[in-house]
N, C-alpha and C positions, 0 to 999 in steps of 0.2 A: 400125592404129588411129590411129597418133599420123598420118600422112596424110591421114588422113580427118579427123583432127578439123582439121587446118589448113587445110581447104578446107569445113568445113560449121559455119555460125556456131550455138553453144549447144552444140553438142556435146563429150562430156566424154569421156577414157576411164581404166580403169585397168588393174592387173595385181596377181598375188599382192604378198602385204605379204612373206611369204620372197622375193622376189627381192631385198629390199633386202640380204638373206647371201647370194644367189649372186653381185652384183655385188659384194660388199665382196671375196668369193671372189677369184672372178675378176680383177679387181683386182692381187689382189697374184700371181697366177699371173702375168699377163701384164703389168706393172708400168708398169700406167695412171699417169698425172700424177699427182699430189697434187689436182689443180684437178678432177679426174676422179669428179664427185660424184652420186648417183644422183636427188640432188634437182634437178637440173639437166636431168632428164629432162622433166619438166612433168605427170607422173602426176597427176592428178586426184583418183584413190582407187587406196587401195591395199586388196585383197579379202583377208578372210579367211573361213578352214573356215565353209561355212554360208551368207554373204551373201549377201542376197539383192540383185539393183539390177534395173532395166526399161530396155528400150529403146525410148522410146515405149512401146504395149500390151503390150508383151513383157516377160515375167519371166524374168531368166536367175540360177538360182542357184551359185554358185562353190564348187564341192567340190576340196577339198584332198586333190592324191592323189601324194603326194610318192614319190620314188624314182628314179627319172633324173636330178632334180633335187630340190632341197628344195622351189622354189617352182611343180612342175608340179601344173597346179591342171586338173578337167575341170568345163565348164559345162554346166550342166543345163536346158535349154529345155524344159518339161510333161515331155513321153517321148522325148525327144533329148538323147543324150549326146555332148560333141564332147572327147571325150579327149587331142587333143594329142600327146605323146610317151609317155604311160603306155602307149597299146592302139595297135597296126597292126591290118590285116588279118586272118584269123587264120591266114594261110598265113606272116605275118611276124613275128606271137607279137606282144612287148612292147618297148617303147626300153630300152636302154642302160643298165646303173649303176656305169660308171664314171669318169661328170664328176665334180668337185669337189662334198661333198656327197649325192653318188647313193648309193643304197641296195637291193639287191636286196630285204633284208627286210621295209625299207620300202614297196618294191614291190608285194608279193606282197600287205601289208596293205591297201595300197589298191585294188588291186586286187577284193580279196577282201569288204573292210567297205566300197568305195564303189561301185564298179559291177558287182561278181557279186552286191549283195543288191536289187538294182535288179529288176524284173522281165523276164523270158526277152523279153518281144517289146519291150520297148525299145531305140531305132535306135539305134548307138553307130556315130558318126563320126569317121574318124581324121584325123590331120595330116598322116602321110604315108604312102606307098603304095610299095615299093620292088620290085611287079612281079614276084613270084619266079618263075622259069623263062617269062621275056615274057609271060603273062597280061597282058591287056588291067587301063588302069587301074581301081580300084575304091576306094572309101571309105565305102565302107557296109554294114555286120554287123548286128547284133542280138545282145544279152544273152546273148541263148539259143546263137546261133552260137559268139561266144567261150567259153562256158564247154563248149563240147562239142570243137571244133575249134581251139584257137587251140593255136598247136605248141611254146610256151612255158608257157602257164600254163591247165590247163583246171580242169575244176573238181573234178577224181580228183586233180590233183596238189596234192601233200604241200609244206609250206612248206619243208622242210629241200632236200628233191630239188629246188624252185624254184630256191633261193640258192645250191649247190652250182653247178646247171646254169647260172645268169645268171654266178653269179663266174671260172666256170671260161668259159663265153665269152669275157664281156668281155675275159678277159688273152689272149684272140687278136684283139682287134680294136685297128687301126691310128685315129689320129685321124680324125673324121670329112674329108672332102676339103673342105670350104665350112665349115670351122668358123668360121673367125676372121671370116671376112663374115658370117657369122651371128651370133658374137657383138656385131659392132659394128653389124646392122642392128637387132639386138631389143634391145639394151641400148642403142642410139643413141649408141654412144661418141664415131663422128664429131661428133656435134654436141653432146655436153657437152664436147669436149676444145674446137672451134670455140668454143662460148660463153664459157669460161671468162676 
């Protein structure tokens, strides 16, 4: 976004208003500058649970669907849901909870009160697609798909057997391998430390 907006004049953009706790997070995990300030990002707006904003004729409203992170948020275009890191494929289940902040329980809540009370044939489009057993790429489910088939969280399972199963994964997974360039490309650290 922040790309685009410095190549198309009027254009704005924002992100959840919780990232400003995963950076403060983050932050002191990885023990960013002092100078290293999230206001420095040039965020436009910062979205919370609910907001609605337009892209041109489009209306996209920002559902706060915490758990991976504090500030993973999925955007709601009419019957298109772009989920982010909450929802993969359903052969990949759900992101991660155990960044700084992540919450399995929190997880499974939004999960459960933001996009399972959503209706069965609305498209839910994910962030990433990680291919299980070389399957051809894909990023596009339905409602109805994840709560029948998604191999993490469907809509038979119990919140307690959710958090048990996401907690006990996560303490076998290694850091992500492009974490730290991913940190510093979506938090833009290079260039709040540069501007500073």
């Amino acid at each position: 976004a922040r790309e685009i907006c410095n190549s198309v004049p009027g254009c704005g953009w924002g992100m959840s208003a919780r990232m400003k706790d995963v950076f403060n997070t983050f932050k002191k995990v990885y023990s960013w500058p002092a100078t290293a300030k999230i206001e420095n990002l040039g965020v436009q707006r910062w979205l919370e649970d609910g907001e609605e904003i337009s892209a041109g004729s489009i209306r996209v409203q920002a559902l706060a669907t915490p758990g991976h992170t504090p500030a993973c948020m999925t955007l709601k275009i009419g019957e298109w849901l772009f989920t982010g890191d909450a929802m993969f494929m359903p052969d990949s289940g759900v992101g991660r909870c155990d960044f700084p902040g992540g919450s399995a329980d929190q997880l499974y809540e939004s999960v459960w009160n933001k996009l399972y009370s959503m209706p069965d044939h609305y498209k839910v489009f994910v962030g990433h697609d990680y291919k299980p057993d070389g399957r051809p790429l894909a990023f596009q489910s339905s409602v109805g798909e994840q709560k029948q088939h998604n191999i993490h969280l469907k809509a038979a399972t119990s919140k307690p057997d959710f958090v048990q199963f996401r907690q006990g994964r996560d303490r076998t997974l290694s850091a992500p391998r492009l974490l730290d360039p991913s940190l510093d490309w979506n938090l833009g650290i290079h260039q709040i430390v540069k501007r500073s």
